[in-house]
C-alpha positions, 0 to 999 in steps of 0.5 A: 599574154596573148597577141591581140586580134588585130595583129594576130595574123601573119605570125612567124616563129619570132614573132610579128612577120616584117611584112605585117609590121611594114603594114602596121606602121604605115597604118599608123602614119596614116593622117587623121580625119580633118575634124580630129585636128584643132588649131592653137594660136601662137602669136598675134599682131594687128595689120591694116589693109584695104578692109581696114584694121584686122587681128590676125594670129599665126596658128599651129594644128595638133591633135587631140590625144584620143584620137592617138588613142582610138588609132592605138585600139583600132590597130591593136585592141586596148590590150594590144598597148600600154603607157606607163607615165613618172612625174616629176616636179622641177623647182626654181625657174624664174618665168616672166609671163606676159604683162607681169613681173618674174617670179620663180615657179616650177615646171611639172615634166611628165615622161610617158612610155608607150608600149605597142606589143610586139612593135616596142617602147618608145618614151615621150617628154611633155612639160608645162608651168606648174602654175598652169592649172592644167599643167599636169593633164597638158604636160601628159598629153604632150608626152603621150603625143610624142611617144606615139609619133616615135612610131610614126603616128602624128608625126605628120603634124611636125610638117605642117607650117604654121599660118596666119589666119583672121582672129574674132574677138576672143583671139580664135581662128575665124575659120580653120586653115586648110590641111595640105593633100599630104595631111589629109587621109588617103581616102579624102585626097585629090589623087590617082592613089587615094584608094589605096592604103598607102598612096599607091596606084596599080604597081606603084604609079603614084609614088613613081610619078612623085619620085620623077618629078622631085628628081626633076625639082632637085635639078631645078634646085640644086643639092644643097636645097634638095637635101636641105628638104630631104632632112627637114621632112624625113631626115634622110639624104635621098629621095629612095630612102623616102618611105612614107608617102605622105613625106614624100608629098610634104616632101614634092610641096615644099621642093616645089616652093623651092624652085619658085624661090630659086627661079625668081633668083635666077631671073633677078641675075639676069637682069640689069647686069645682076650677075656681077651683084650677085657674085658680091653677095655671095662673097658678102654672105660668105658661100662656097661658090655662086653655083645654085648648089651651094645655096644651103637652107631656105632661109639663105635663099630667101636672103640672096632672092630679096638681096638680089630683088631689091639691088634691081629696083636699085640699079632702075630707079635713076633711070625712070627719073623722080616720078619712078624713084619717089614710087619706089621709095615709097613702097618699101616705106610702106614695108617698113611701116607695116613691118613696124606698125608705125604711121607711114608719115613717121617712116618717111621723115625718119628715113629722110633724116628729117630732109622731107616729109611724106607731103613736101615727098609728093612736090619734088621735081628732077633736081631733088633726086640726090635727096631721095637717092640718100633715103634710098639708101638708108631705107635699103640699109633698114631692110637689109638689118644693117641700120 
């Protein structure tokens, strides 16, 4: 077979030249136009605030498989690619779906193979219920999506968090989530490079001043943090062997998130007397050390960040006397009914044991202040998942 059109020049002896495929596969991480990205809501909850009772919904973006396809032909020529999909049927799952009883059901498996001529194959999996009425067309695009983003095309959507936004009656998006500059094509972004194929200025400014500032960021958040990103978004170990630009864009965001987390722990160390807390709690927690190094994940910095916050509330509320510890108390009861759905009323007779309400809550005086310091501690109890 000949080599397609698109692809034929820069052709050495072995085949496609490595500067050619460098060019090619940047192309094909490329993000796709914003109107090509739909949004799929995965989970909804209903939450009461000031504009009164709202259904929101957490959404994820994908993207539609023809635009995989249209970026495969524009690269390559339809005669440039190939896929070659095997179906398989696998019985006797037991599925409880929403609002039923379990039954035993069928899953269909799809593999794909995709062939880029002189790039490789690479394979997919898709799955779906068999008892979806499209589970074969969903299960063959989702294992066509995965196959096309071993060579880097979608793989960018993997990075994108998922959001909450409102929902309209039939449970949609009242309006679409806004892509970060890192999905968005380089000709739509906010950049000095967004002229550029691959995200660079003149000599590689662009990606120099990126480099510069999370080199800066990892001091800020220490190694642990710094590599936990670093794998999270490229699974590498160092910001050099980050190639892509817009990894290392997701890469600059999410860092940046991290030091406003690691800032907010060190400011709640240093304050009234933090710093003796926090070396109990990571010897509660069971870290290596209390050294901002050793934090190892975000989930673990979000955990000493709200620990240590809410140990500073603690250590203030006695000395602002019952008016500042009734305030307190009844924020984080707020949380925890919001968090549960339930009245706020409800919360509050059940964290007091019985011992007040949220109206007798409203008349205690100075002499009442061991009550609410015990309710103190078992709403901090509830918080904390130990209740």
């Amino acid at each position: 077979m000949s080599t397609p059109a698109a692809v034929q020049t820069e052709v050495s002896a072995q085949g496609i030249s490595p500067a050619r495929k460098a060019e090619v596969f940047t192309r094909l991480a490329e993000p796709f136009d914003p109107r090509e990205i739909k949004w799929r809501v995965t989970n909804t909850a209903a939450f009461r605030d000031k504009r009164g009772q709202r259904l929101r919904g957490r959404v994820i973006a994908y993207g539609d498989p023809r635009a995989y396809q249209d970026r495969l032909n524009e690269l390559f020529t339809p005669s440039g690619w190939t896929r070659r999909y095997s179906v398989q049927v696998v019985q006797n799952f037991e599925r409880r779906a929403k609002g039923s009883e379990s039954c035993v059901t069928a899953k269909i498996v799809v593999t794909c193979e995709l062939t880029i001529f002189g790039f490789g194959t690479h394979a997919g999996l898709g799955e779906e219920w068999a008892d979806d009425e499209n589970a074969g067309t969903s299960a063959e695009a989702q294992a066509f999506k995965r196959a096309c983003s071993c060579f880097g095309l979608g793989r960018y959507l993997y990075d994108l968090d998922g959001g909450w936004v409102d929902l309209d009656e039939r449970k949609q998006p009242l309006e679409k989530p806004r892509l970060p500059e890192f999905a968005l094509p380089v000709s739509q972004r906010n950049t000095k490079g967004a002229g550029s194929a691959n995200g660079h200025h003149r000599n590689g400014v662009v990606r120099d001043d990126v480099v510069a500032r999370l080199k800066q960021l990892e001091g800020e958040v220490g190694l642990g943090l710094s590599r936990w990103a670093l794998h999270q978004v490229a699974k590498v170990d160092s910001i050099e062997k980050v190639r892509n630009f817009a990894h290392l864009q997701s890469l600059l965001e999410k860092t940046t998130d991290l030091a406003r987390g690691v800032e907010r722990l060190r400011r709640a160390i240093t304050t009234n007397g933090g710093a003796q807390r926090y070396v109990e709690l990571v010897r509660e927690l069971n870290l290596t050390s209390d050294a901002i190094d050793d934090i190892p994940d975000r989930a673990m910095l979000r955990t000493l960040v709200t620990r240590m916050e809410e140990g500073n509330t603690q250590s203030r509320a006695p000395d602002g006397g019952v008016s500042q510890m009734r305030g307190v108390f009844l924020q984080e009861a707020t949380r925890v009914a919001n968090e549960r759905r339930r009245p706020l009323g409800d919360v509050v007779a059940e964290l007091s044991d019985g011992d007040f309400t949220l109206a007798t809550l409203k008349q205690m005086t100075e002499a009442d202040i061991p009550r609410l310091r015990a309710a103190l501690e078992r709403l901090r109890s509830v918080r904390q998942g130990r209740s």
